[in-house]
C-alpha atoms as one frame of an Amber mdcrd trajectory, in Angstrom:
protein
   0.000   0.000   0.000   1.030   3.382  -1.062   0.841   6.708   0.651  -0.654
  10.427  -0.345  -0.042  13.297   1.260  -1.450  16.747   0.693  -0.244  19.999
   1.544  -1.242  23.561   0.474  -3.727  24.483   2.555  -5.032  26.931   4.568
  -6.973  30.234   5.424  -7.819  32.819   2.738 -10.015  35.558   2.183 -12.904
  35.571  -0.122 -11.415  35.702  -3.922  -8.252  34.548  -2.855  -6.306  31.379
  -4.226  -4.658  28.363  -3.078  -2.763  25.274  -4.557  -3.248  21.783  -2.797
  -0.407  18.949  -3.629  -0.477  15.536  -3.326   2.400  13.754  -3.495   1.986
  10.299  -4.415   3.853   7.203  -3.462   3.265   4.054  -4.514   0.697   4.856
  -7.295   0.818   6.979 -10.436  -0.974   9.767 -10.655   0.154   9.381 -14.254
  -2.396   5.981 -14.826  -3.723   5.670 -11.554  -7.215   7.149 -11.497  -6.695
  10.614  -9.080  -9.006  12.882  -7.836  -9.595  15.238  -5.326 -12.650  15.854
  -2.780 -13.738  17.957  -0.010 -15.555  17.202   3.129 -17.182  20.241   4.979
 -18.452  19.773   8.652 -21.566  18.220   8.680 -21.448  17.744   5.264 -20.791
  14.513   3.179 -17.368  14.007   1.323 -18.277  15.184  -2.225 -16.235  14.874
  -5.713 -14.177  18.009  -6.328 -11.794  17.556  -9.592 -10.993  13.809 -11.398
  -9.457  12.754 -14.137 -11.243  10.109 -16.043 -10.305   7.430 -17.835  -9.159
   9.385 -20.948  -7.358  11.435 -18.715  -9.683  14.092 -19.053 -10.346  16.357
 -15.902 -13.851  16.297 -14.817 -15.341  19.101 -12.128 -18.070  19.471 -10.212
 -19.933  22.114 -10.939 -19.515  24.731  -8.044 -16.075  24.874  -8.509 -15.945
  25.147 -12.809 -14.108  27.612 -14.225 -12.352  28.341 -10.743 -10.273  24.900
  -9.992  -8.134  22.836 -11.919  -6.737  20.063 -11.052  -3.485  18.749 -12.824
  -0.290  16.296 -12.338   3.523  16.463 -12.455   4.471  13.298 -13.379   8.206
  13.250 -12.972   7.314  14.455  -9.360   4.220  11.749  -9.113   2.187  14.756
  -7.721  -1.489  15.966  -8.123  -2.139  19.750  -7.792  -6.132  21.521  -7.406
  -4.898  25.169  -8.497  -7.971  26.717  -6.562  -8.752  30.590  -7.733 -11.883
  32.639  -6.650 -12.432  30.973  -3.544 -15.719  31.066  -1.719 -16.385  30.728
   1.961 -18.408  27.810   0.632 -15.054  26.272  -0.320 -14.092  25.979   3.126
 -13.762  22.453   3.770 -11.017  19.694   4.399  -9.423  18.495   1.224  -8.382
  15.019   0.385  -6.438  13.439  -2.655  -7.951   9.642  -3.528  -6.948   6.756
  -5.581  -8.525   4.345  -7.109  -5.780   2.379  -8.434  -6.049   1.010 -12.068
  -5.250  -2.463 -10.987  -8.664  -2.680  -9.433 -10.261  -0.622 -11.748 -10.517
  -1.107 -15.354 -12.658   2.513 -15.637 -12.144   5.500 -13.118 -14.961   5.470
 -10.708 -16.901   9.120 -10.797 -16.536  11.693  -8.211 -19.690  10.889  -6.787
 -18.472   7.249  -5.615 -16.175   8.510  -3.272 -16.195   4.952  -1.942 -14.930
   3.315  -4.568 -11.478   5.262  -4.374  -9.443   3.184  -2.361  -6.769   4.961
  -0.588  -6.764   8.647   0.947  -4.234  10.883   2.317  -4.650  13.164   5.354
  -6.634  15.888   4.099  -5.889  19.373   4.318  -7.893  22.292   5.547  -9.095
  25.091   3.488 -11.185  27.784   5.326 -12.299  31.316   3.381 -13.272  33.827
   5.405 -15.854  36.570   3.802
């Protein structure tokens, strides 16, 4: 088993920006399926950025046209370049796997339990 870790996080004012990382060991967030989701308190964990299958990234919609989500992969990291942020953004963040060796097509963001392995999250809070 492999391990992610995130980092990047942390408290911004309304319209600011942030950049999560996940570094990757273990997997490939170069053919590994990799996303990114968010869990806000009370709130269940929801899909933020993916890439499918085709390597495609895939967004939900509160957060088009403001995230992206890309990869280094001589670094084996996944970024979420986060601009515009809303206080409805706050939220912990968390990089996922769902590693191609169990799955033959990347699961959608709204199976969160069908990624496998998570790192450690990373808080985002933006104040108004």
């Amino acid at each position: 088993q492999g391990q992610l870790v995130e980092s990047g996080g942390g408290s911004v004012q309304s319209g600011g920006s942030l950049r999560l990382s996940c570094a990757a060991s273990g997997y490939s967030v170069s053919t590994d399926c990799m996303g990114w989701f968010r869990q806000a308190p009370g709130k269940e964990r929801e899909g933020v950025a993916r890439f499918d299958s085709g390597g495609s990234p895939r967004y939900a919609d509160s957060v088009k046209g403001r995230f992206t989500i890309s990869q280094d992969n001589a670094k084996n990291t996944l970024f979420l370049q986060m601009n515009s942020l809303k206080p409805e953004d706050t939220a912990v963040y968390y990089c996922a796997v769902a590693p191609r060796a169990i799955w033959r097509v990347c699961p959608p963001s709204s199976a969160p339990e069908r990624y496998n392995y998570w790192g450690q999250g990373t808080q985002v809070t933006v104040s108004s």
